[in-house]
Structures are given as C-alpha cells and as structure tokens.
N, C-alpha and C positions, 0 to 999 in steps of 0.2 A: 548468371551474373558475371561481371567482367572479373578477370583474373584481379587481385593486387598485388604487384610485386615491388619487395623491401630491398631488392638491391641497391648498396650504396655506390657509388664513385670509386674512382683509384686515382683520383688526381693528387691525392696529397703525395703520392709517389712520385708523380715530374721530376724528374731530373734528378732523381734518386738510385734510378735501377744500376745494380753494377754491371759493369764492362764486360762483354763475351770477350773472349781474349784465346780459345782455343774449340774445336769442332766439337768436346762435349758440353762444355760450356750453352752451343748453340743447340746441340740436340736435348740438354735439359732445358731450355729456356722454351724451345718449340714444344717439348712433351708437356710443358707445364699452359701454355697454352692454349696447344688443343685440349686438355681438359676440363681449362675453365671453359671454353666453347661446346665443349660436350655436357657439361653440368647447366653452362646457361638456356640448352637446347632442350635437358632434360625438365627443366621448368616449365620451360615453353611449350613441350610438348611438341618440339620439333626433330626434324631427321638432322643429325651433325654435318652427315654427307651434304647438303644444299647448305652451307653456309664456308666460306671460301676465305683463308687466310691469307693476306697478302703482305708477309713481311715488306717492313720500310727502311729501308737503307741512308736515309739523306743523312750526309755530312761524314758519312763512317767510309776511313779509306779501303782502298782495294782489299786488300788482306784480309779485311775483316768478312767482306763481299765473299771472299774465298772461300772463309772457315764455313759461312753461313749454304753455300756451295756445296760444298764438301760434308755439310749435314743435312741436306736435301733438297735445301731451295734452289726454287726454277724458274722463279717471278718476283723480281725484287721493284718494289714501287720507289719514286724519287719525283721531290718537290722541283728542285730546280733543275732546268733545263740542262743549263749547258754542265753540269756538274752530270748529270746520266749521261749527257751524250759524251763526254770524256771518258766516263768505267767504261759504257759502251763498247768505244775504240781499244778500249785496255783492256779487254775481258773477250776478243774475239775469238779464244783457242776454246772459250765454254758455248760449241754451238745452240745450246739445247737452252740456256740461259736467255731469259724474257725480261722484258721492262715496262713497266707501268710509268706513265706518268700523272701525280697527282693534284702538283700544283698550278696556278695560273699562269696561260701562257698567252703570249704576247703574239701578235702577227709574225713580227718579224723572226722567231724563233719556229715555227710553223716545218719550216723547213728541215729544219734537224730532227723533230718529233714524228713527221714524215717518215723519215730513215728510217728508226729504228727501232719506235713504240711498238710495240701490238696490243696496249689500250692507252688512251687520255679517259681521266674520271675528273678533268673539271673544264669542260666544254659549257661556255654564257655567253657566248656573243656570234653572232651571225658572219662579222667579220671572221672571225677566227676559225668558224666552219669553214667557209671561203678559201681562207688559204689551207686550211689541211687540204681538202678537197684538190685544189689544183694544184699540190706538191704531190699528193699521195696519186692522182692521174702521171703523175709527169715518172713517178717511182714503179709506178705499177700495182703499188699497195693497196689493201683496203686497211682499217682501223676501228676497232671497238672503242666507243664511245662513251661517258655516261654525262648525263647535263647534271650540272652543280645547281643548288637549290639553296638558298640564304633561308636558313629555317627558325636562326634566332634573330632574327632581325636587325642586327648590329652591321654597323655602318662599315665598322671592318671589316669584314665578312667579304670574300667573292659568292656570287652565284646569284641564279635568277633569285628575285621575287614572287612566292610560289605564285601568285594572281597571272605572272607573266611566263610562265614554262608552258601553260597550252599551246600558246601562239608560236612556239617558241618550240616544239616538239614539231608542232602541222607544218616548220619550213622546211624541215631537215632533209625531206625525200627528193630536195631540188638537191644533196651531196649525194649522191651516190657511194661514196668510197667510205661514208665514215657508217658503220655499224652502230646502230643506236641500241643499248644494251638495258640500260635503266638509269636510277635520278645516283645521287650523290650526297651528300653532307657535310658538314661540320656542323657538331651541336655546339651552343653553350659550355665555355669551361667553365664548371663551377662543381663546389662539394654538394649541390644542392640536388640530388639526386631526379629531384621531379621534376624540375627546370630541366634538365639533360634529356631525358626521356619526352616531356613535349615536342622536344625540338624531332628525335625520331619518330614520333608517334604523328606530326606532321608531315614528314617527308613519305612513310607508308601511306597516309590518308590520302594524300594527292597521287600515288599512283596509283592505288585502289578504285580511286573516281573516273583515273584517265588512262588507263589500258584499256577498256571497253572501246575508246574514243577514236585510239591511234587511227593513222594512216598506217596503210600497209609499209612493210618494211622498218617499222619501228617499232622493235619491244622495251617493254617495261618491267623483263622478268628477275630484274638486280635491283638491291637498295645497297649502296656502298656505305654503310655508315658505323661506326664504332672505331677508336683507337684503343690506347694500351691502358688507359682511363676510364673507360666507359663501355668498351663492349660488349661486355656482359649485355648491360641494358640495352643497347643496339640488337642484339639477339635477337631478346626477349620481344623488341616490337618488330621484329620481322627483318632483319640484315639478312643477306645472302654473301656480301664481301665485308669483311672487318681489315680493317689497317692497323694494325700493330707491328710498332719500328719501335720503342722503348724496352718495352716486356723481352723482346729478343735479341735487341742487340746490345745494350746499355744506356745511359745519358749518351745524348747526343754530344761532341767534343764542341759544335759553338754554339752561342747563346742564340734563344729564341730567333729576337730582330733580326738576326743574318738573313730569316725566310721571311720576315714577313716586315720588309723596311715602309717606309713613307707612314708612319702609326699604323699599322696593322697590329699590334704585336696582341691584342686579344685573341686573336685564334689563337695565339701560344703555342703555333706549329706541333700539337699535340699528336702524338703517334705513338 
C-alpha cells in the first residue's frame, strides 16, 4: 500500500523567520535544516546524501552572502538576474563560491547568466535556450540546466505545461552547451498540505514516465522542488534539490512583488 503521509506546511511562517545577522546564527539555521531534511528523508525511507540544499540568497545584501560564506555555503541560488550578477562581481576574492540561477529569465539577460551561472533551474522557452547556447559558445562555458514545469496550473506561474515538456526536452540536444539535469517546480502556496504535494507528486510522475524516453545527453536524475514552506513534503515525493532562502537566512528585506511584478505575486517568491 502506498505510504500516507500527515506532513503539514510551513507556510504560515512566510515572512516570519528571523534575521541571520552573524555566522552562528547561519550555522544554526543550516544545522536545523539539514535535520528536517534528514527526518523528512527518514520517512521516506531515503538516503539524506542524494537530496541537495541550496540556500537562497535573493534580496539579502553582501554581508549577509558573507556570514552565510563563512558558515559553509558554496552555492547561493538568486531569482533575479541582475541582482546575482552584481554579488557576483562583488564577491570575486570567494573563488570557490557558486551561483544558481532560479528565476525567469529573459533573452536579453542571457548574456550575464552566461558569465557566471553554473546552473539555471528555470529553463521554458526555446528562445531562451538559444541564447544561453550562443553566449555560453562565445564564453567557452557549458551550464547545468533544469526545465521548469507549471505543476499547479495557475496562470501565474512560469514553466512548461507538463503535456508540453516532452517536446520540449527531445529539442534540447540541438544546445549543446546547456546540461540538461532534471525538471523543476513551484507548487501551490497554500496551508493545504495535499494540494502542495500533488503539485510534487506531479513533477516526479512526469519524470518517471520520461527518462526512459530521453535523447541521449539528457538526464532526468534531479527534481528541484521544495522551499522553506514545504520541503519537507517535496522530500517525501522524491526532491533531490530543495531551495530554502527563508529558514536560513531570515524575511526577506522587500516584499514579495519586487520578484514577481506584472500579478505574479501568487507564487509569493517562496523560498
């Protein structure tokens, strides 16, 4: 029989969590993290090792990048573009320090994500492949990839339409440069625990259907999905990367809409 599992939500937390403000600060927030990661894993009856934390940094200034630095982090995710590509340039003396990009990105910003990504985790458009590709040739780079998936259906939402990611997968080996790693998400914000978990319990199903399928050069062996809200449950249905930027580093300093303008603001930039 299928497991059932009562985990509820943390979204009533949004915009609650306090401020890291100094390095143990961030080394408590991260040990309490990987815990719940190691608890949610131990439900699941999963190995803690194969599921991948990627603190989120958007909106939090340098300093704070530092403290989190300076308590181990070496892969900091960021929604907007040109806000990473600026720590970036300002963060040059931490060689060893990585950058995730996780939100949507525009043609014409292509170019910067180029530079200095070594993953984008919300790849939907073929245009957009396009230009990584011929920025990432002109750089020398290649770039880990994952395609974003609209799992709850809301209009707000970026990311394919799961019906449209096969087609949508079988292009990709015309880029060469961009490493196809696995899908992506945003679920449902909501306290509604079961609602949250379809949305995961979808994104797993369609890769489960469609790794069999791939073209060569494209794996399917990542599900990026969970924030500081609901990872737990992302776990539980199979996450290999979780995004969690709240739980580690505090409320974010502006409100939601700064990420997610033009009525987006239902995804509620949850991290």
């Amino acid at each position: 029989m299928p497991v059932t599992y009562l985990t509820p939500t943390g979204h009533d937390r949004h915009g609650r969590y306090p401020e890291a403000t100094s390095v143990e600060d961030f080394r408590r927030n991260l040990a309490a993290v990987h815990a719940r990661i190691e608890a949610a894993c131990h439900r699941a009856g999963r190995d803690p090792a194969k599921v991948r934390l990627l603190p989120v940094s958007k909106t939090k200034p340098e300093a704070s990048l530092r403290l989190a630095y300076a308590a181990g982090c070496r892969l900091l995710g960021e929604n907007k573009v040109q806000e990473a590509h600026r720590k970036w340039e300002a963060m040059q003396d931490l060689s060893d320090l990585q950058w995730s990009v996780i939100g949507h990105l525009q043609t014409n910003k292509a170019k910067q994500v180029a530079r200095f990504a070594s993953e984008f985790q919300a790849l939907d458009s073929l245009r957009v492949a396009e230009a990584l590709e011929r920025r990432l040739q002109i750089e020398g780079r290649s770039l880990d990839v994952y395609v974003q998936v609209n799992t709850s259906g809301e209009a707000s939402k970026y990311g394919l339409a799961p019906d449209d990611v096969p087609a949508f997968l079988g292009a990709l080996p015309a880029f060469p440069a961009l490493r196809v790693r696995g899908l992506m998400t945003l679920a449902l914000f909501s306290s509604e625990a079961e609602r949250v978990r379809r949305c995961f319990g979808l994104l797993r199903g369609l890769r489960d259907r469609l790794r069999q399928e791939m073209p060569a050069g494209i794996a399917l062996d990542e599900l990026s999905m969970g924030m500081s809200g609901d990872f737990e449950i992302a776990i539980e249905e199979g996450a290999t990367v979780v995004r969690v930027g709240q739980a580690i580093f505090g409320a974010r300093l502006l409100p939601d809409h700064y990420y997610w303008p033009d009525d987006a603001g239902a995804e509620m930039a949850t991290a």
